[in-house]
C-alpha positions in Angstrom: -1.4 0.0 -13.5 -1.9 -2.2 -16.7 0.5 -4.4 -18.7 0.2 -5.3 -22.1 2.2 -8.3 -23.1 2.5 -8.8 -27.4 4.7 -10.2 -30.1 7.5 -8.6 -31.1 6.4 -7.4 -34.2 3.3 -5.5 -32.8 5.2 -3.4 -30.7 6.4 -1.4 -33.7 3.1 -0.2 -33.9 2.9 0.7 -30.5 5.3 2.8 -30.4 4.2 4.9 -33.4 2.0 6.7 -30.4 2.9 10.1 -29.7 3.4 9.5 -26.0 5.4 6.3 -25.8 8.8 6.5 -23.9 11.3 3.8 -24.3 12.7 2.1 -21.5 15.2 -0.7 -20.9 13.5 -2.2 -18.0 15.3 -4.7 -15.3 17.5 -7.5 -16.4 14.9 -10.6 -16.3 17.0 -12.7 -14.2 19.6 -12.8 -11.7 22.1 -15.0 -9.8 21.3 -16.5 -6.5 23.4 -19.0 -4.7 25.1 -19.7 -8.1 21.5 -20.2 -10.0 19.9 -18.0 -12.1 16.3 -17.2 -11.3 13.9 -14.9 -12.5 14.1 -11.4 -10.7 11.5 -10.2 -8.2 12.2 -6.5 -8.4 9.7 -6.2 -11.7 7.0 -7.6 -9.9 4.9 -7.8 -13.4 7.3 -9.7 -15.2 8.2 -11.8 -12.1 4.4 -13.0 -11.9 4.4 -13.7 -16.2 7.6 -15.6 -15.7 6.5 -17.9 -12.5 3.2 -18.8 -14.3 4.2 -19.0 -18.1 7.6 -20.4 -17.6 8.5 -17.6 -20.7 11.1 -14.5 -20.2 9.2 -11.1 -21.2 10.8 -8.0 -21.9 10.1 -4.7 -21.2 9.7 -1.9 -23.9 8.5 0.8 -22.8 5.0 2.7 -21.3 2.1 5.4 -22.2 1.7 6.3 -18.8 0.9 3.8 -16.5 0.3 1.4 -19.1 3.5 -0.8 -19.3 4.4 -2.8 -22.6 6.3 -6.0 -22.6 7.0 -8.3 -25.6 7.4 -12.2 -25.5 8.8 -13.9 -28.0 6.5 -17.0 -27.7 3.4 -15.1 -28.9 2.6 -15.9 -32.7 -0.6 -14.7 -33.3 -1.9 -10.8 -33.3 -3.2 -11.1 -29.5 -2.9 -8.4 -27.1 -2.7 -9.3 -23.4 -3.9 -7.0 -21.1 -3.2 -7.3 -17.5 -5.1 -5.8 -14.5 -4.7 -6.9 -11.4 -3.3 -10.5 -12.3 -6.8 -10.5 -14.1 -6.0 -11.5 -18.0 -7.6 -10.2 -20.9 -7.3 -11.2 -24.3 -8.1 -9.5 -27.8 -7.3 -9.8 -31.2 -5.4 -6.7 -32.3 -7.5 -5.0 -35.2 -5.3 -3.6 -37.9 -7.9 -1.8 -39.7 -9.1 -0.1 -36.8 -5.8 1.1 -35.6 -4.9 2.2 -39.6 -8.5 4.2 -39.1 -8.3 5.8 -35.8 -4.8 5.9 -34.7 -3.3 3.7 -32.2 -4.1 6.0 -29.3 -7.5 5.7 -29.8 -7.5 1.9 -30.2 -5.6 1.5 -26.4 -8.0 3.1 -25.2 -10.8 1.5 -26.5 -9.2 -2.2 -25.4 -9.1 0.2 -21.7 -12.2 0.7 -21.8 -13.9 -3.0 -22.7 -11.5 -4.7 -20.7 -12.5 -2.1 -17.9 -16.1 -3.1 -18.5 -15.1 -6.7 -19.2 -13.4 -6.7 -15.2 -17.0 -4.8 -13.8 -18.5 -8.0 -15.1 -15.9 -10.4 -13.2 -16.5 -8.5 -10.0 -20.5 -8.7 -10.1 -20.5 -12.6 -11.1 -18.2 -13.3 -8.8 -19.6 -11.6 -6.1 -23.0 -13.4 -7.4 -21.5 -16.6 -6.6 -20.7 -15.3 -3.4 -24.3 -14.5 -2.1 -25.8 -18.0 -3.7 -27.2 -19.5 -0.5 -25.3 -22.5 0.9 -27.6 -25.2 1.2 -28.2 -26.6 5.5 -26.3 -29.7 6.1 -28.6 -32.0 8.2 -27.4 -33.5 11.3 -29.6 -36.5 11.2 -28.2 -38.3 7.8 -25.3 -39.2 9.9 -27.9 -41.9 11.5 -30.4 -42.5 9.2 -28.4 -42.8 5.6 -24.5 -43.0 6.7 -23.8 -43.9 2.5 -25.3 -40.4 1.6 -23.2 -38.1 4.0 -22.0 -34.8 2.6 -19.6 -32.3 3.9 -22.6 -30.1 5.1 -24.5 -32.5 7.1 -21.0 -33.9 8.8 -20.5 -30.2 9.5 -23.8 -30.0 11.2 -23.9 -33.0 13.4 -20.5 -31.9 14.9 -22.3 -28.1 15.3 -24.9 -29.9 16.7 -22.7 -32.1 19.0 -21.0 -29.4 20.2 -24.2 -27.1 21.1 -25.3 -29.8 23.1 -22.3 -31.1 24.7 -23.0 -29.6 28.4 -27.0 -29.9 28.3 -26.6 -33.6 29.5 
């Protein structure tokens, strides 16, 4: 499921696409123990509200894609959502005036699709970088040059040995 969060004004253009269907969405916040608080049923929203501190507002979807507005948002950015993964672009008049604005959503898919393949392989990168041996005897010989690693390996190393005495 993707959500696209843009200014107000932009969303006209959205919904100039054949298959956009209007919706009202939830209310964006309700009353708990005589507070209001944003609403955790629009679990989207609820996760834009926590970490912007903004209200969004639902406006309608193209199929799974989900299209919220904020008033907050000056420029001509789309915000593309995937995951809690965010993705920004710049939206391109002339190319939407050119090919339609069905075309041009799925062209933003599609990089920001590649754009989150790229995510996954550094970060998975960064995963298999090998973690460099603590050694066990810098806790002796240099006690002012200790790191994490080599505390972590005297203790291993203390702990192997503890019943071979």
């Amino acid at each position: 499921m993707y959500n696209i969060v843009i200014k107000p004004s932009l969303i006209n253009e959205i919904k100039k696409s054949k298959y956009f269907r209007q919706n009202l969405g939830l209310v964006a916040t309700i009353e708990k123990n005589s507070v209001r608080d944003y609403n955790p049923d629009d679990k989207f929203s609820y996760f834009y509200n926590t970490r912007y501190k903004t209200v969004i507002y639902s406006q309608g979807n193209i199929g799974d894609i989900t299209f919220y507005i904020d008033y907050y948002i000056h420029d001509d950015l789309i915000a593309v959502y995937y995951n809690t993964e965010e993705f920004i672009f710049n939206y391109d008049f002339p190319l939407v005036k050119e090919k339609g604005i069905d075309f041009y959503l799925g062209h933003i898919l599609k990089t920001m699709e590649e754009e989150y393949e790229e995510r996954i392989k550094e970060a998975e990168e960064t995963k298999l970088e090998v973690k460099k041996e603590g050694n066990a005897e810098t806790l002796v010989s240099n006690p002012g040059n200790v790191s994490y690693d080599d505390l972590k390996a005297y203790l291993d190393n203390k702990e192997k040995n503890r019943y071979s005495i």
